[in-house]
Structure formats: C-alpha cells, structure tokens
C-alpha positions as CSV (number, residue, x, y, z in Angstrom):
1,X,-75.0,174.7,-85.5
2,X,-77.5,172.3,-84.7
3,X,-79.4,174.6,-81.3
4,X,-81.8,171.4,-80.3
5,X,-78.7,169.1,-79.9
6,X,-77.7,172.3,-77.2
7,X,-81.2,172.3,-76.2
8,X,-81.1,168.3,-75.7
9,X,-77.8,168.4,-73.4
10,X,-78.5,172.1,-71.6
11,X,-82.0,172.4,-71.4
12,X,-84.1,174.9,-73.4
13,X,-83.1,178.3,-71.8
14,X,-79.4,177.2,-70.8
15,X,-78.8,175.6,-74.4
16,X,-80.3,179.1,-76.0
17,X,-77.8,180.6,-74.0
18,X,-75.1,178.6,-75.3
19,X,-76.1,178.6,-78.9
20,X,-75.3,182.6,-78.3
21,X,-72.3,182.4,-77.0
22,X,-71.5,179.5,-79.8
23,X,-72.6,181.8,-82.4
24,X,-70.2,184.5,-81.2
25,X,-67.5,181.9,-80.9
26,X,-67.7,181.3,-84.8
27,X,-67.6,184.8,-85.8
28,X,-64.6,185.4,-84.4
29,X,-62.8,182.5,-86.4
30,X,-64.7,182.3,-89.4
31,X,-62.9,185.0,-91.1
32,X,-60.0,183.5,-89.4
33,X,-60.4,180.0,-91.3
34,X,-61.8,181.6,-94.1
35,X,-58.5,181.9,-96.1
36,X,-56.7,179.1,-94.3
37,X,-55.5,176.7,-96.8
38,X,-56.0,172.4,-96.4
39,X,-52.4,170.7,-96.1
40,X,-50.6,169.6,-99.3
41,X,-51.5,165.8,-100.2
42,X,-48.2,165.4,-101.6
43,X,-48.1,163.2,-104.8
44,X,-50.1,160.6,-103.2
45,X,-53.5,160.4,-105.0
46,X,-55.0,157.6,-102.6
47,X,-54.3,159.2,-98.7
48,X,-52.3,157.4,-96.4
49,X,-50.7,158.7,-93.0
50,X,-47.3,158.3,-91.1
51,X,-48.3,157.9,-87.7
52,X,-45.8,159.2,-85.1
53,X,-44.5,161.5,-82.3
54,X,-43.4,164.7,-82.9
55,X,-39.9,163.6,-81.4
56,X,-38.9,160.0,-82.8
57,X,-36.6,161.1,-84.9
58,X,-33.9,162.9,-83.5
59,X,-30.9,165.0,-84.8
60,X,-28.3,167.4,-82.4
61,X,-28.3,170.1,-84.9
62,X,-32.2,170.7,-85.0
63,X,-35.5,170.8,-83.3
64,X,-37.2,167.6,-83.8
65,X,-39.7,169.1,-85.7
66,X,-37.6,170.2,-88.4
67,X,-35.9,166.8,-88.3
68,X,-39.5,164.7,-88.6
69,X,-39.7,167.8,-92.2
70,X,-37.1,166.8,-93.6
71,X,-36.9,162.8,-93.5
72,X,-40.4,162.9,-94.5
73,X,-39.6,164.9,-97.4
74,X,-36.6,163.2,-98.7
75,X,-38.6,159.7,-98.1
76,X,-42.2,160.2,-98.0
77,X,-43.5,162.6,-99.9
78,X,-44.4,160.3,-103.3
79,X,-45.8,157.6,-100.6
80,X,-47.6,159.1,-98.8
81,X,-50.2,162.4,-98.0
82,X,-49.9,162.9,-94.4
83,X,-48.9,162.9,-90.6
84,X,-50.6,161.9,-87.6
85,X,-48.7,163.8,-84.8
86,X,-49.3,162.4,-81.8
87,X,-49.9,164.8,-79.2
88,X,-46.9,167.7,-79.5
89,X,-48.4,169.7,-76.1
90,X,-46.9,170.8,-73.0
91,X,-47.7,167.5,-70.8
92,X,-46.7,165.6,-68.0
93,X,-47.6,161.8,-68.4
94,X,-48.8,159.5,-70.5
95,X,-46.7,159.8,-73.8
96,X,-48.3,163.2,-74.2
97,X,-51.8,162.3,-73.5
98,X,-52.2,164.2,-69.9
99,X,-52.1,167.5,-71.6
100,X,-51.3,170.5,-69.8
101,X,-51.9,173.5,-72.6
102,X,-53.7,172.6,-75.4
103,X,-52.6,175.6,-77.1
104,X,-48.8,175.6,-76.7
105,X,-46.4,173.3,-78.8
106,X,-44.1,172.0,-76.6
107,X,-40.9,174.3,-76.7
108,X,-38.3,170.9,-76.8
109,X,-40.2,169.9,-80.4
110,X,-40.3,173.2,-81.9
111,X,-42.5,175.9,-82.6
112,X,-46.1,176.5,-84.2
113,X,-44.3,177.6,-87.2
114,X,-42.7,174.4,-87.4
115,X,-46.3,173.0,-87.2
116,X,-46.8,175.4,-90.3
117,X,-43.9,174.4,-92.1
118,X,-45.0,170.5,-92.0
119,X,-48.7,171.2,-93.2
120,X,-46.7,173.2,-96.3
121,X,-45.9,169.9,-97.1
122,X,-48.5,167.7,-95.8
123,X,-51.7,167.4,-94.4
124,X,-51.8,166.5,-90.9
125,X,-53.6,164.9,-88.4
126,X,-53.6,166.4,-84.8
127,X,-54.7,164.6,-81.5
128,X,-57.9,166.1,-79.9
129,X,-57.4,165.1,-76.2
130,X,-60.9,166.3,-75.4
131,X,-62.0,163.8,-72.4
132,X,-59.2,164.7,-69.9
133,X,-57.0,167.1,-69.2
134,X,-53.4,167.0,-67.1
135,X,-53.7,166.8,-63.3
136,X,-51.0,169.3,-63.6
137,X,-52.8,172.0,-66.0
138,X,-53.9,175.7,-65.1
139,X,-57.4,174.4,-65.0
140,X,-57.1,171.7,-63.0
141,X,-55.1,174.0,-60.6
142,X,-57.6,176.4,-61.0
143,X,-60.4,174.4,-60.1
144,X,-58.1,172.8,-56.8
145,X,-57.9,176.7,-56.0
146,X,-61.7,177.3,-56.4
147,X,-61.8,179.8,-58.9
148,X,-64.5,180.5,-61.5
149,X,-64.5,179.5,-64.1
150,X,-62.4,176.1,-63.0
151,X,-64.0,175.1,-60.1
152,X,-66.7,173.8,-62.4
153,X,-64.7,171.8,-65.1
154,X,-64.2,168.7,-63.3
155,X,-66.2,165.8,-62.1
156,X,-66.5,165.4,-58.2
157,X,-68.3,162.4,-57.0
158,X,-69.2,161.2,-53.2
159,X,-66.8,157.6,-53.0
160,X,-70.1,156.5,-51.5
161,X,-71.7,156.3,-55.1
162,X,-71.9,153.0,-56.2
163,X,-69.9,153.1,-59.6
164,X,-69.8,149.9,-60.0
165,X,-71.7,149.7,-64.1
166,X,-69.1,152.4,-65.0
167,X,-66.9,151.1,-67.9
168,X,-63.3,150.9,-67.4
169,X,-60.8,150.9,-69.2
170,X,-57.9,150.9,-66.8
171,X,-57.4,149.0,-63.5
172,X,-56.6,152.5,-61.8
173,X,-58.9,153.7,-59.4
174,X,-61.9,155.8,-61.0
175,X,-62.0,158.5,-58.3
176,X,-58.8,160.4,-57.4
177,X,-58.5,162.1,-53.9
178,X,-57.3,165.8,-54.1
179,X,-57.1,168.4,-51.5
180,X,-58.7,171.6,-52.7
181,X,-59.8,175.2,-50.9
182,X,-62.8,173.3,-50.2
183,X,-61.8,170.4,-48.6
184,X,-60.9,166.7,-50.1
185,X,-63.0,166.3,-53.4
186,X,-63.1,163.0,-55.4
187,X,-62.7,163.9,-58.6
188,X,-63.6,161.6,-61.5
189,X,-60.1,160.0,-63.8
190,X,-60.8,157.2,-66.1
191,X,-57.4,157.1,-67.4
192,X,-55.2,157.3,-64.3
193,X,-54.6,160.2,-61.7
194,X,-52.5,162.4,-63.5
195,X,-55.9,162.4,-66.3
196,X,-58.7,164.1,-64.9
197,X,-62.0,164.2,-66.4
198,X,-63.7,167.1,-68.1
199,X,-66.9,167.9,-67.3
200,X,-69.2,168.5,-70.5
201,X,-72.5,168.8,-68.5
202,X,-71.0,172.1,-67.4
203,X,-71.5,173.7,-71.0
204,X,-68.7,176.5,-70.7
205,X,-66.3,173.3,-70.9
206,X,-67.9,172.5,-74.3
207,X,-68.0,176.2,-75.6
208,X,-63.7,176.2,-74.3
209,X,-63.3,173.0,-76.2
210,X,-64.5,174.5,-79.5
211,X,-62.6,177.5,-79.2
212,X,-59.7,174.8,-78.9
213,X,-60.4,172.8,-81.8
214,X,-61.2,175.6,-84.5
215,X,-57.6,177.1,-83.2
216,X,-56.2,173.2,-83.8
217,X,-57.7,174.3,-87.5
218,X,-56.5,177.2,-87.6
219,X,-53.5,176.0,-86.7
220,X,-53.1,173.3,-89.6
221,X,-55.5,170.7,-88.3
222,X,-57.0,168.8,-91.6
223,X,-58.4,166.3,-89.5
224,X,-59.1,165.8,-85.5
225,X,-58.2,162.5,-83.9
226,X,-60.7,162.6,-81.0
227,X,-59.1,160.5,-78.1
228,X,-60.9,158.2,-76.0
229,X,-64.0,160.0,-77.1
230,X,-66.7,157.5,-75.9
231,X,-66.1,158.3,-72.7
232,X,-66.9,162.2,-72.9
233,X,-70.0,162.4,-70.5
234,X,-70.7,160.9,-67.2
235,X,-73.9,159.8,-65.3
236,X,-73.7,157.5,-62.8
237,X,-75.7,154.4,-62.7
238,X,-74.3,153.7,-66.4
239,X,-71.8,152.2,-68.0
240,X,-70.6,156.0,-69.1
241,X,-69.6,154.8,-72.3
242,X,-71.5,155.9,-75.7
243,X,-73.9,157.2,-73.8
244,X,-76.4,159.3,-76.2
245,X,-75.1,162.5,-74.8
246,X,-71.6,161.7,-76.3
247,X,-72.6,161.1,-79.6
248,X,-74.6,164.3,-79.5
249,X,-71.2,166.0,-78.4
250,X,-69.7,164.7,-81.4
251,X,-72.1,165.9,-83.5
252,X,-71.7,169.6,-82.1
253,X,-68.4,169.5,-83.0
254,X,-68.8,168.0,-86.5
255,X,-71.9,170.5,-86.8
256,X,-69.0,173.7,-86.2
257,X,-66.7,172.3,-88.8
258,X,-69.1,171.9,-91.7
259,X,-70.2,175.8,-90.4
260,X,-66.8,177.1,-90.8
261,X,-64.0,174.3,-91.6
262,X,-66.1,171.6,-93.9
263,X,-62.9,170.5,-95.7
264,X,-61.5,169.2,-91.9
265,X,-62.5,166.0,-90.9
266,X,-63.4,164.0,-87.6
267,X,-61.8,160.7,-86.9
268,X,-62.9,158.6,-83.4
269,X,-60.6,156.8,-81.5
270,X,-62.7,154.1,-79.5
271,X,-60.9,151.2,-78.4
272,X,-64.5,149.2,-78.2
273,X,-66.3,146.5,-79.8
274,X,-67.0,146.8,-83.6
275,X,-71.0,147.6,-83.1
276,X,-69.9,150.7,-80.7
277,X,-67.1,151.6,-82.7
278,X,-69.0,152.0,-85.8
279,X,-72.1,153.7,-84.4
280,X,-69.5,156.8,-84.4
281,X,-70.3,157.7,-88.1
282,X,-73.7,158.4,-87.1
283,X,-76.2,158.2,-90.0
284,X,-72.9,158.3,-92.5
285,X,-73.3,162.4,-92.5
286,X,-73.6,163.6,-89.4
287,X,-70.9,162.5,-86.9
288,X,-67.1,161.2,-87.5
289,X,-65.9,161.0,-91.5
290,X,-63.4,158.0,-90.0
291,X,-63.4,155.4,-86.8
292,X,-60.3,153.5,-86.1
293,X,-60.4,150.2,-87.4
294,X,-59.5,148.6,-84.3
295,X,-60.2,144.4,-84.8
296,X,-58.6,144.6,-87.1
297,X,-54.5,144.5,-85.4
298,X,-55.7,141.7,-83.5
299,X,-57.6,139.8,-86.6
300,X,-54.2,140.4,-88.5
301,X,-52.4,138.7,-85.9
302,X,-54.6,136.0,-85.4
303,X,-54.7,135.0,-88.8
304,X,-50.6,134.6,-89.4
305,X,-50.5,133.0,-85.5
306,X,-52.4,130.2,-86.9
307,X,-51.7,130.5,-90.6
308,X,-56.2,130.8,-91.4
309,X,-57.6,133.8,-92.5
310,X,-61.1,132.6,-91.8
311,X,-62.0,135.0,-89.5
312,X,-60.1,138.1,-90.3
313,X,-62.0,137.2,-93.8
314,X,-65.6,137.0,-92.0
315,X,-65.0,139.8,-90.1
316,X,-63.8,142.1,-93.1
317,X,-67.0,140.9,-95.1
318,X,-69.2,142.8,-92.8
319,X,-67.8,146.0,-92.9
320,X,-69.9,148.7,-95.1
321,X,-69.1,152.7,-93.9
322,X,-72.8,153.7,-93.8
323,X,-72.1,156.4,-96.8
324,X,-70.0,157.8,-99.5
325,X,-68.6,159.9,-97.4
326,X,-67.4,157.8,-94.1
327,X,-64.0,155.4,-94.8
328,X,-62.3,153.4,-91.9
329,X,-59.2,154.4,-90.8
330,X,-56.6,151.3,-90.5
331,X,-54.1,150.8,-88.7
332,X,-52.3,147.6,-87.7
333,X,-49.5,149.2,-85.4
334,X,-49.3,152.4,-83.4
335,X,-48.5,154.1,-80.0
336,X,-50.5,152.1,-77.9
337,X,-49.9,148.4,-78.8
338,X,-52.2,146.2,-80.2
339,X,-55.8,146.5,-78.5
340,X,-58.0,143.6,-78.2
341,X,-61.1,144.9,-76.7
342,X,-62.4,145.3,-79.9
343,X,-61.7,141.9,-81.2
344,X,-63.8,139.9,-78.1
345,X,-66.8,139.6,-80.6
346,X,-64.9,137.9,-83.1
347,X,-62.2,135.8,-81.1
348,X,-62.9,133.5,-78.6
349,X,-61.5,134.4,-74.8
350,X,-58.9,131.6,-74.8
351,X,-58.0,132.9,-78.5
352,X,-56.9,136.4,-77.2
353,X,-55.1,135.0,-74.6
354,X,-53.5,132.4,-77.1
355,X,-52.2,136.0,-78.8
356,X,-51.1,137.7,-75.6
357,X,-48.8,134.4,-74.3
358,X,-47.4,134.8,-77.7
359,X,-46.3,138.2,-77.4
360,X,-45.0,137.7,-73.9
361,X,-43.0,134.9,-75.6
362,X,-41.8,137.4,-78.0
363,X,-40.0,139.8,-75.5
364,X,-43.0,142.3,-75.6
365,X,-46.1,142.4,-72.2
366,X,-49.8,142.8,-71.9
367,X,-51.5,145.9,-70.0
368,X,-54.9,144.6,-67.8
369,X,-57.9,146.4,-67.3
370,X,-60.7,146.0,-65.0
371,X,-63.6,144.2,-65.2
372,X,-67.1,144.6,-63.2
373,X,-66.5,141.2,-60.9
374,X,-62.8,142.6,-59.4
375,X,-61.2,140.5,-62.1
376,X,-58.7,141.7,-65.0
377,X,-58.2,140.7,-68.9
378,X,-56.0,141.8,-71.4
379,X,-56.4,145.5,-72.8
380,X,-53.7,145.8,-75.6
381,X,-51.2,144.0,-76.2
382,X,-47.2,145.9,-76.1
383,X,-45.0,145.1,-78.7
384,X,-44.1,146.6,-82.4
385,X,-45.9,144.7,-84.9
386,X,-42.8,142.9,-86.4
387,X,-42.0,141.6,-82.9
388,X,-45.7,140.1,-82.4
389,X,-45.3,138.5,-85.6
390,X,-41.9,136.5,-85.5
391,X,-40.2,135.8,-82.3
392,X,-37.0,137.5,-82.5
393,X,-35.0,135.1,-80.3
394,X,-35.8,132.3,-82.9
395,X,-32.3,131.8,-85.0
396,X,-34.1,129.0,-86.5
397,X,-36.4,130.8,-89.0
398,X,-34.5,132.6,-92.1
399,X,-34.9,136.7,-91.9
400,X,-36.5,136.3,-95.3
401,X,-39.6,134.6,-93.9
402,X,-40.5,136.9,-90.9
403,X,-39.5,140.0,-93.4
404,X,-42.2,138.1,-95.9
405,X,-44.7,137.6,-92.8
406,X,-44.2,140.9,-92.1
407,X,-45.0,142.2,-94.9
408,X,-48.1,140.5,-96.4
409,X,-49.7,142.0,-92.9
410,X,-48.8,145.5,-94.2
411,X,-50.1,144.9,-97.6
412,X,-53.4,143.4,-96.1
413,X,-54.4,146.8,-94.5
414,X,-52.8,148.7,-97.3
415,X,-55.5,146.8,-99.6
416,X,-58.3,147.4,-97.3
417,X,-61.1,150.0,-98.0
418,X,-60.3,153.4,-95.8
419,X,-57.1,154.9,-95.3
420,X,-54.3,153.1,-93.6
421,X,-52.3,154.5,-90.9
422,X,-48.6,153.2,-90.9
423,X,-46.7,153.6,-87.5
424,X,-42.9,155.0,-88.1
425,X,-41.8,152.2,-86.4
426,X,-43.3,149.7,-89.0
427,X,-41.7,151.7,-91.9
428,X,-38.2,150.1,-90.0
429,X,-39.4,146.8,-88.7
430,X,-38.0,148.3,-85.2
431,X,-37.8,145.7,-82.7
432,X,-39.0,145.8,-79.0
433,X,-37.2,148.1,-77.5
434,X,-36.3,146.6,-73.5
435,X,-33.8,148.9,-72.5
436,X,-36.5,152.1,-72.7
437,X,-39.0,149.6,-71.0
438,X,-36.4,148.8,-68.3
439,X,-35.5,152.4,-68.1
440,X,-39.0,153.8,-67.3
441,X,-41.0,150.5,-66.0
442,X,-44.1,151.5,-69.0
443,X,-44.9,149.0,-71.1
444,X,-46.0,151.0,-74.0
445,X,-41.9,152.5,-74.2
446,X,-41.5,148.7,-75.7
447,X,-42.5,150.7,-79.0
448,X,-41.3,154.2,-78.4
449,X,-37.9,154.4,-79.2
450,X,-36.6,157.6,-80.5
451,X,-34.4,157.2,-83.4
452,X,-30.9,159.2,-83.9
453,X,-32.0,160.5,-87.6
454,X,-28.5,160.5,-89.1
455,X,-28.3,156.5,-87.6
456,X,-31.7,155.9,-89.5
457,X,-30.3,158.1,-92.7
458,X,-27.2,155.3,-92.8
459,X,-29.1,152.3,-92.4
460,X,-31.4,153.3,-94.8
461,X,-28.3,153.5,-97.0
462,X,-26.9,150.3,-96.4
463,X,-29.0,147.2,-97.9
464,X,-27.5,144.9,-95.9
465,X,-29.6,146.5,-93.0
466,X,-32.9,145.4,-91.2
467,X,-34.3,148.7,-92.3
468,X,-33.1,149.2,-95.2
469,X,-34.7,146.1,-96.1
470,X,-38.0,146.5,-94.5
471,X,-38.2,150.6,-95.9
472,X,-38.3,149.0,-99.1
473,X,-40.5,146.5,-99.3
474,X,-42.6,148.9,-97.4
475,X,-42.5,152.0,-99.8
476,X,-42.6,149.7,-103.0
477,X,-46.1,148.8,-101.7
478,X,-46.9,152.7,-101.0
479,X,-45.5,153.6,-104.2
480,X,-47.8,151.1,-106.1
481,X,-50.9,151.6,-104.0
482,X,-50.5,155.3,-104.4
483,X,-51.4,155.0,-108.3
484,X,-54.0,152.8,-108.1
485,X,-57.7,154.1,-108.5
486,X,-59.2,150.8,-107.1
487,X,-57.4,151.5,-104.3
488,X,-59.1,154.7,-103.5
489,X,-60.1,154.8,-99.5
490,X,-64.0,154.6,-100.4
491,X,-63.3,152.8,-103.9
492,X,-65.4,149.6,-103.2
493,X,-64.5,146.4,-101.7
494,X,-65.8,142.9,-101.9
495,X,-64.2,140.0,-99.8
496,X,-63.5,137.2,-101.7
497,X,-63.2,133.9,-100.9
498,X,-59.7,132.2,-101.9
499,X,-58.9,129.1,-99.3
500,X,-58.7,129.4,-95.4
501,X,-55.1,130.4,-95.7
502,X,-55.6,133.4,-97.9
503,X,-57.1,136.5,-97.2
504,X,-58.6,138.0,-100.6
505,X,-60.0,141.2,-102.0
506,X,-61.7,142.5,-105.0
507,X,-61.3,146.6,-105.4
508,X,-63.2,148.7,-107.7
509,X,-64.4,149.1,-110.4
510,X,-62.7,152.4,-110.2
511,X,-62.2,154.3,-113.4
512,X,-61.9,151.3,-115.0
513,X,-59.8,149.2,-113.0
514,X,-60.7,146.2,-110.4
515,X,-58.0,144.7,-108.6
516,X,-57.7,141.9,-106.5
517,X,-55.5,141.1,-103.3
518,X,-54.2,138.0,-102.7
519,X,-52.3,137.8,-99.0
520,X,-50.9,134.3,-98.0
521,X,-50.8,134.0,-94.4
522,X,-49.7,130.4,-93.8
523,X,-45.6,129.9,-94.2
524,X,-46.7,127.0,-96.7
525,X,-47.2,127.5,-100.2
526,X,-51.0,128.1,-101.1
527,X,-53.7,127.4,-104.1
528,X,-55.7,130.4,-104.3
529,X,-59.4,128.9,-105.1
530,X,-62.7,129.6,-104.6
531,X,-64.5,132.8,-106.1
532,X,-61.8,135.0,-106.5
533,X,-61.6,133.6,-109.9
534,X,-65.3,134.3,-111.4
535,X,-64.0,137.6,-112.7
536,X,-60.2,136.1,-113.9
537,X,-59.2,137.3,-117.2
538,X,-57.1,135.8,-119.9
539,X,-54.1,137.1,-118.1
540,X,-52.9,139.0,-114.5
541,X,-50.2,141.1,-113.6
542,X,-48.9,141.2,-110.2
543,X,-48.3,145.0,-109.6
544,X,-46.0,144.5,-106.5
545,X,-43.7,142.2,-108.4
546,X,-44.6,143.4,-111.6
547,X,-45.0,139.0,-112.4
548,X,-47.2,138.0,-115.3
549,X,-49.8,135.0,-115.0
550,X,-51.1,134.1,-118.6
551,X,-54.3,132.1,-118.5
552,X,-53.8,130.0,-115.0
553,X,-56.7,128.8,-113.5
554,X,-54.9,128.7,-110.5
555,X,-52.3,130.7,-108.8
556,X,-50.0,129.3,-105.8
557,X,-48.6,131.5,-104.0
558,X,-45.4,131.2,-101.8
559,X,-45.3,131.1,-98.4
560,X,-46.3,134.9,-97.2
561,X,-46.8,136.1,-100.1
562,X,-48.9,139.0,-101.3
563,X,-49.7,139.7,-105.0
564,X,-52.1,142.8,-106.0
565,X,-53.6,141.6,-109.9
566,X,-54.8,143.4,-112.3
567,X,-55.4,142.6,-116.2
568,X,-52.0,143.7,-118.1
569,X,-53.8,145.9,-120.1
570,X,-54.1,148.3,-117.0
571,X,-50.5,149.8,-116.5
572,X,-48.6,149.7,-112.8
C-alpha cells in the first residue's frame, strides 16, 4: 500500500501510524484470501451482470436467496456471468442503502452461505456503501452515546457554516439535528437523515472500512460497487464532490486489493457529468477497473423520443477507457431510475425536461434535487425502462412495436464496449408498478416490484405472455453476444456513421472477427449509409436473426430494428 497517499490525507507521523496499523490489517486476511477462489463466469465468455435485489423474486417455500439460485441457474447461466446484489444488509431505509451492519446478511434473504452458494455459480458483484452509514447503526448510536471509538466517525458541523458551494444531490437538508450525551450536534447527511456521513478525515474510519471490504472479499466479493463514492470527504468551502482527497481514498482501496485480492475489481458509482465520472479510472491503472456509464440511459432515451441518434452517436464517439485494463460499465435500467445529471453536458435543459414530461406522461415521476440558487431540477427519472419508452396507456400502437423499441435499446448497450448491466426487471419488460408507489409514497418502488417466482416460472412458460416474449428476445441477444469475440468488454470500438436515425458500431478486430451494429431508432424504415460501409464485404449475416445480405450496398432496416453483421464466413 501506497504510505505517501496515507501521508498526503494524515499527515507524516499520523499516516506512518496508519500504514502500521494497515499493514497489520493485511496480515491478518491475506492468508485468509489467499486460497479464496474468484466466482464461476458461467458459460459466458464476454461478462455481463443481472442486476437486482436479493429479494425480487420470491417463493413461500424458500429464502429468497435460494429462490434468486435457482432461476438464475435454470435461466441464466449460458447468458450471462454474474450478479450485482444490491445491498442484502440489515438496513432501515432507502431500499437497503442506509446500512445498519455491514457484516450481517439480512436474516429475511438468507444466510452468508447462501451468498456462498450463488458465487459457486457466479461471480458477483456486492454494494460497497462506504459514504454513509444508517442513522440507526451501532456506530451511529455509539457516537450519539459518546463513546470512543464512535464519537469520532461522524461529521458535526456549526449550522452557522456557510455550506452553501457544497454539492447536493438531494433537496433534503445537509445537516441533521441529533441529540447526543453532548448536547444537540449537526451532523453532516447528504443523502437524507436516516444516511449519515462517515468521516474519512478521522483515519480509524478508513482503516474500519478496509477491514469491511477485504471481509466483502472474503466473503465472495469479485468486484465492489462503490456507492456515491464522490462524495467520500468533506471540507467546507467546496463543492465536496471529487475533491482530490476522494480519489486518493479510492486509490488506497484499489492499492489493498492489488496487495492481497488483485483478481477483485473496483467499479464507481457517480451519478455526475461524464468528465467527473471518468476521472474515476485514474491514470487507467491505478483507481476504479469500471465507472457506471451513466449518459448513457438518458442518451438512449433521447434518441428513440425523437427517433435521431445524433447525439447518443457523438457522445459514444468520445469515449476511450484510458487503458487496457479499464471498461465502462453499462447499464440502461436499474434501481434508481434513469439519472440525468450526467447527461446535462450533452442535452440541452429544455431537452431533459422534454424526457422527464414524457415519463410523467407514461405513469412513472421525477425526483428533484437542489441547486445552489434555492431552485430544483430533475435528478433521475422513475420508471422501468420499457415504460419510458412506450406509453403504456396508448392502445393505439401494436405490442410488436414498443416490444421492437424496446429492444433495439437493449441491443444498443449490449453492443457497446464495457460490460452491460441488465436490471431483472428489463429481462420481463415489467411495467410501472403504482400500486407499490401508492403503497409506500417512494417514487423509486415504481420499479421495485417483487416477483412471486412460481408466477414468473408460468409466464415464462406461456408465449402468449408479456414476459415470455420480452425473455426471449432478450436472452437470444445474450446468447449471441456471449460467443462473440468482437464483443469482448475491451474488444475495440469505433462509432460509425450510418444516417441520423441509426446508431452504428464497428467491433473488433478480435480474433479475427469485426462486427458491426446497426440499431434503428426511428419507428420508420431506414437506409443505413454513410461509413459503415467502407469495410462491407461481398456478403453479411445478421447474427440476431441469423438473415443473409449478399452484395447490398445498402441495407434498410425496419422500423426498430437491430441487426449485429458479420461476414458469413464467421459462424454465429
């Protein structure tokens, strides 16, 4: 481990200190990690993830754990080679996020050998909720008590302090009253009350948080989502967002796992512009091995809104992970909604706010955050994916079309560089879900409905059913992209250019092959032109379809339609 990035945060004789006590932190788990195994990939050669809940799926006769094993097995295992499980802790709000023992699976979902049994089959991904812990914790009620070592974990502020260049991401108060043995202390919580700030300039919170994520590895961990990590240290009279310190946090961790756990890998989660979000891969070796890809949900959805790729296709055409070893991790739907932060460099205001009147016209809402001036704009949008696409009341438009629209979007990040992250409710084309939103008031519930597994099993059965038609379509593409070298996560990528209302690829050359994407996204049918015909050979296949084009200079494509070519002497 790096000692002058301890000696940068701590000070010479306090970061010496802390190097020590480091040190002896890594001897007690390297001989711990030393034998532990990475997950299985499955038969998937190119990685993809299933991102969900612990808990979606859900079956009287088991723990949800075991339930999650065995549809995945039965249904996932040739698609795809992992799991993202969202947060599976003790917690007490925010879908899991306000954790309250970072050590404990919760006892509803299972057990740790459940965990076990899941990364026998899979790797997985767990959640690293490392800025903010539950209000409701032993720490936190530790530090309200005054004891050592929790009365100096936390953030406590005088209200007096002007604040006002901190970034925020909520329109929740910043500073939370709470009565303590002291007194009333202010205590810093930039994601609501109930989330209460860690405080990494105290540097026995950092040495606790690595002795929490080398037990997440030791535990099955193959790669760390690390939530809302821009936000990790504070200094007041800045925005406290990506401040240097952070990314030297990062790099501490990253710096422990090549030490003992090199095969485990960092992924950010920063819901920010694209020039922040990328800085996370530091100098391509150093930092995160995967950022979310977050402009590009709202890119997606901007493109099939107005049937023109144009910017989704000159935003993709700057994207280059710094090294061989950094890949972008895509995702179009997940447990949050659709965030569009991230996509205010690249769409104009009235443009976002053209895609957040459309998904309030699709049954689904917008969450606000707070800006500097006391106003409010739109943070993310609420709403599954299929829903922001097609407006569900509209008996007008055949199912056919919104299950094509739907679709091509999946097969656009599918054909992206990095590795794509599919939400278990896209695998079903799930609707909104209004009665959990009317039950509970959150927004987010719109796309958290827990499934009855044995409902799912006979829907899945039936092809006369939503999700049986959706599932698929779906695994048809994961089943073609899985054997596809070009579409390796860092196999490279040039955007081509095809016509406004096509969005175009060219993968590889990887072991031999180069493919190229072509994704419709107007409900008109298209003339692929432009460049992506300088490398056209005598003849194409179409590996979705398995369609044959013999010397075309042209290729229409239907409305929505995708088509992944490759010459036909390369085999699907």
């Amino acid at each position: 481990m790096r000692r002058d990035r301890l000696h940068y945060l701590y000070g010479p004789e306090l970061g010496e200190q802390t190097a020590l006590e480091a040190d002896a932190l890594l001897a007690r788990f390297r001989p711990r990690l030393a034998g532990r195994a990475p997950g299985v990939r499955g038969d998937a050669s190119n990685d993809a993830l299933l991102i969900t809940y612990a808990d979606t799926l859900q079956d009287a006769e088991k723990n949800p754990l075991t339930a999650l094993r065995e549809f995945a097995e039965r249904h996932l295992k040739e698609r795809l080679s992992g799991l993202h499980l969202l947060p599976f802790f003790p917690y007490s709000s925010d879908y899991g996020f306000a954790v309250k023992d970072y050590l404990a699976v919760r006892p509803d979902l299972g057990g740790w050998e459940d965990i076990g049994a899941l990364h026998s089959e899979f790797q997985l991904m767990f959640d690293f909720v490392l800025n903010h812990v539950s209000a409701e914790s032993a720490w936190f009620q530790g530090f309200l008590r005054g004891e050592p070592p929790y009365r100096d974990f936390f953030i406590t502020v005088d209200p007096a302090t002007d604040l006002s260049m901190v970034t925020r991401p909520r329109t929740t108060p910043l500073l939370t009253r709470f009565e303590t043995a002291s007194g009333p202390r202010w205590v810093w919580t930039t994601f609501g009350p109930d989330q209460v700030d860690l405080d990494y300039h105290n540097p026995e919170v950092l040495l606790r948080m690595l002795e929490v994520m080398l037990t997440y590895v030791e535990r099955g961990a193959d790669r760390l989502r690390m939530d809302a990590v821009a936000y990790l240290w504070k200094q007041p009279g800045t925005p406290c967002v990506h401040l240097p310190q952070t990314h030297q946090l990062v790099k501490l961790f990253r710096d422990v796992l090549d030490e003992v756990a090199p095969q485990v890998e960092i992924v950010t989660e920063t819901n920010v512009p694209q020039r922040d979000n990328v800085s996370y891969f530091g100098d391509g070796r150093d930092e995160a091995q995967m950022v979310y890809q977050f402009p590009l949900a709202p890119l997606v959805l901007d493109a099939f809104a107005r049937g023109d790729a144009t910017r989704l296709t000159a935003w993709a055409s700057s994207l280059a992970p710094p090294s061989g070893r950094t890949a972008f991790f895509n995702f179009l739907a997940s447990h949050d909604g659709i965030g569009v932060v991230p996509a205010r460099d690249l769409l104009s205001g009235a443009e976002i706010e053209n895609l957040a009147r459309r998904v309030l016209a699709h049954g689904g809402q917008v969450s606000d955050k707070a800006n500097p001036d006391g106003s409010v704009s739109p943070y993310e949008l609420n709403t599954t994916f299929f829903d922001a696409l097609s407006d569900p009341r509209d008996g007008t438009e055949a199912w056919s079309m919104k299950l094509d629209r739907f679709i091509s979007s999946q097969a656009i990040m599918l054909a992206l560089a990095g590795v794509p992250g599919i939400y278990i409710h896209s695998l079903f084309g799930s609707p909104n879900d209004h009665a959990g939103f009317a039950r509970s008031g959150w927004k987010r519930d719109l796309n958290h409905q827990q499934l009855k597994l044995a409902e799912v099993e006979a829907a899945l059965s039936d092809s006369a059913t939503r999700q049986a038609q959706v599932f698929a379509r779906y695994a048809r593409l994961l089943e073609v992209r899985r054997r596809q070298p070009a579409l390796h996560p860092r196999s490279e990528q040039r955007v081509l250019q095809a016509g406004a209302g096509i969005f175009a690829l060219a993968r590889g050359p990887r072991q031999g092959q180069l493919l190229v994407t072509l994704h419709n996204v107007t409900d008109s049918p298209v003339t692929a032109t432009g460049d992506w015909q300088g490398a056209n050979p005598a003849e194409w296949q179409d590996l979705i379809s398995g369609e044959r084009f013999a010397g075309v200079s042209a290729l229409r494509l239907a409305p929505y339609q995708a088509l992944w070519l490759v010459r036909t002497a390369l085999s699907c």
